[in-house]
C-alpha positions in Angstrom: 26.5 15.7 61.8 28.9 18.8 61.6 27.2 22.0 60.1 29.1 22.2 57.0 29.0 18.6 56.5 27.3 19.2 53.0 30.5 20.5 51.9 32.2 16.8 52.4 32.8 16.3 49.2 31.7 12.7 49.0 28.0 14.5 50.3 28.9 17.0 47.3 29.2 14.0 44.8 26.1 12.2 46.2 23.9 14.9 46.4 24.9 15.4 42.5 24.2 11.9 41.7 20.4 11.4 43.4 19.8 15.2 41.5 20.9 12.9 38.2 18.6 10.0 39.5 15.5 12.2 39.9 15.6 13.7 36.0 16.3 10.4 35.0 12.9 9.0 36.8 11.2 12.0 35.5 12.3 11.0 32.2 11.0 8.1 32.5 7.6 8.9 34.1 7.0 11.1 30.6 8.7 8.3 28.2 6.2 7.7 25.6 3.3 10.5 26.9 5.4 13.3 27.7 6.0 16.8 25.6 9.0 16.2 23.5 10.3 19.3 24.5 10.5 18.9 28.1 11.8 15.3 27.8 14.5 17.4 25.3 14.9 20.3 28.5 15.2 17.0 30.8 18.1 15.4 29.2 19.8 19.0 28.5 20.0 19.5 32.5 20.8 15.9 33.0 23.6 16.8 30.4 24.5 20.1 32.3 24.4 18.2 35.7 26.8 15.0 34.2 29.5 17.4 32.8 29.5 19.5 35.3 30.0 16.8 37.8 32.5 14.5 36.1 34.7 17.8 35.2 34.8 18.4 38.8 35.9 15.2 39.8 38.8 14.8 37.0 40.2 17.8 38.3 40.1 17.2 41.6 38.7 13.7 42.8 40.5 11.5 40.4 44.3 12.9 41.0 43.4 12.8 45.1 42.4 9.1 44.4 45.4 8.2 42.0 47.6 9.8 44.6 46.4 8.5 48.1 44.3 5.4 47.9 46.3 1.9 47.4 45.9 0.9 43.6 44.4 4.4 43.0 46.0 5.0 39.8 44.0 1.9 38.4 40.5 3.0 40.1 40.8 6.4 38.6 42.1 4.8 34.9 38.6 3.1 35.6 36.4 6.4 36.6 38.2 7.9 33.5 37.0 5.4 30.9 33.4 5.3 32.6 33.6 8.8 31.9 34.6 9.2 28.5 32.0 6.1 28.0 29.3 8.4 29.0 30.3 11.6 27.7 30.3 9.4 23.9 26.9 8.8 25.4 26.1 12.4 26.0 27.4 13.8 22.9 25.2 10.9 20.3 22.0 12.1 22.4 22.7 15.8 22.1 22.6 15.3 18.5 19.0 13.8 18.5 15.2 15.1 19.4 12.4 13.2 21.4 10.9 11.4 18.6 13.8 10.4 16.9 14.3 6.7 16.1 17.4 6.7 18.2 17.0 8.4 20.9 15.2 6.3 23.7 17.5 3.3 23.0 20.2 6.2 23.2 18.8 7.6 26.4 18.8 4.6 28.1 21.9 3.2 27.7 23.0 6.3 29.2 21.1 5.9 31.7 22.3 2.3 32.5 25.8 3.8 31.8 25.7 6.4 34.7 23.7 4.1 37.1 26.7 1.7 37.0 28.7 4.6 37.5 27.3 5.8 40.5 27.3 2.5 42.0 30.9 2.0 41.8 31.3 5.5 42.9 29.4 5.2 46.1 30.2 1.5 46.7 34.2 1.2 46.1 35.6 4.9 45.3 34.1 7.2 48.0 34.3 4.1 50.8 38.3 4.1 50.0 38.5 7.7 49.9 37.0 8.3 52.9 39.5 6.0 54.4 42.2 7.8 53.5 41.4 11.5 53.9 40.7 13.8 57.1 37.3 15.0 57.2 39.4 18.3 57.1 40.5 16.8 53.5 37.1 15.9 52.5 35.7 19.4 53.2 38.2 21.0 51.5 38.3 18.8 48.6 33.9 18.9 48.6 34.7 23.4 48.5 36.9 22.6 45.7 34.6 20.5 43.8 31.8 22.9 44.4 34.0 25.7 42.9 34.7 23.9 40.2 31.6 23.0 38.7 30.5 26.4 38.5 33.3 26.9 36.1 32.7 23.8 34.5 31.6 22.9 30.5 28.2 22.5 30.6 28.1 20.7 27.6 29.7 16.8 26.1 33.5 17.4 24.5 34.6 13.4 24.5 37.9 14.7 22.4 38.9 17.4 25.2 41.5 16.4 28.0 40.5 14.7 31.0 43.5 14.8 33.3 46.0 17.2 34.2 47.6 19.5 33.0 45.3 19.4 29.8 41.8 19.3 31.5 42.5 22.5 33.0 41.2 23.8 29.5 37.4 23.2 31.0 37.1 26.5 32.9 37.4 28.0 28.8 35.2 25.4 27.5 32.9 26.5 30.1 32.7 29.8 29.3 32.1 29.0 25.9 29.0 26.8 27.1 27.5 28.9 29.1 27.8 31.9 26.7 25.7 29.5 24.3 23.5 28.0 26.5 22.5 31.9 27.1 21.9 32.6 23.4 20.1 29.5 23.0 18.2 28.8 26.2 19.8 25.9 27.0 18.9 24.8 31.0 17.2 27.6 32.0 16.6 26.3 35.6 19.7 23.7 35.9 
């Protein structure tokens, strides 16, 4: 494997989504036993970690998939609407505590939500990507992506654009987030 093969973006996006995997089977280990707050700190860096990642890849995935893969324009209509799916998602359970009625039913319907979303990811979108694109094209896009999500909203906005020109808002939004997640504590570690 090349040296900088992490930076392949579809490595980038995979590495993201087994990070995603591991809070949520942490969140499950402590369902029922665990400290409410830390189950709270869980889902706020699985929250970080989802926005993060699905800003990245509407700037920069979704357009290189509308634009090069055969029937692209579809597949990322589809991504888009998994997205805004789970950021609904994201946005009921930031509203809620451990303990409240809600939230666990909440919780995992996300969880099921972003589990089918992987799967399509890594079984149809990333196979067809990589079939179109130089490894050149998938190391530039993975330095792009990586770029991106350090701009990136670290917090739900289901009514914000999520394709260009409008979604180039989320480097603002961002800001914004990370200024309150600093007041507030917010993912201290993510």
């Amino acid at each position: 494997m090349d040296q900088n093969a992490h930076d392949d973006v579809i490595a980038v996006l995979t590495h993201d989504h087994r990070e995603v995997q591991a809070l949520f089977t942490e969140l499950d280990r402590t369902r029922g036993s665990g400290d409410p707050q830390h189950r709270k700190d869980l889902v706020d860096r699985a929250t970080i970690e989802l926005v993060r990642h699905a800003t990245a890849e509407e700037q920069l995935v979704y357009p290189a998939v509308r634009l090069n893969v055969d029937g692209g324009a579809e597949l990322a209509d589809h991504e888009l609407s998994d997205h805004a799916q789970i950021e609904r998602s994201l946005k009921e359970l930031n509203g809620m505590q451990p303990g409240d009625e809600p939230f666990e039913a909440t919780l995992e319907h996300l969880i099921e939500l972003v589990n089918a979303h992987i799967a399509e990811e890594e079984g149809t979108l990333f196979p067809q990507l990589e079939a179109v694109c130089t490894a050149d094209d998938l190391m530039e896009i993975g330095k792009m992506v990586t770029a991106a999500k350090k701009l990136a909203p670290t917090r739900p906005h289901p009514g914000a654009p999520d394709t260009p020109p409008g979604n180039l808002t989320a480097p603002a939004l961002g800001l914004i987030d990370r200024v309150r997640d600093a007041f507030s504590g917010r993912g201290r570690g993510a």
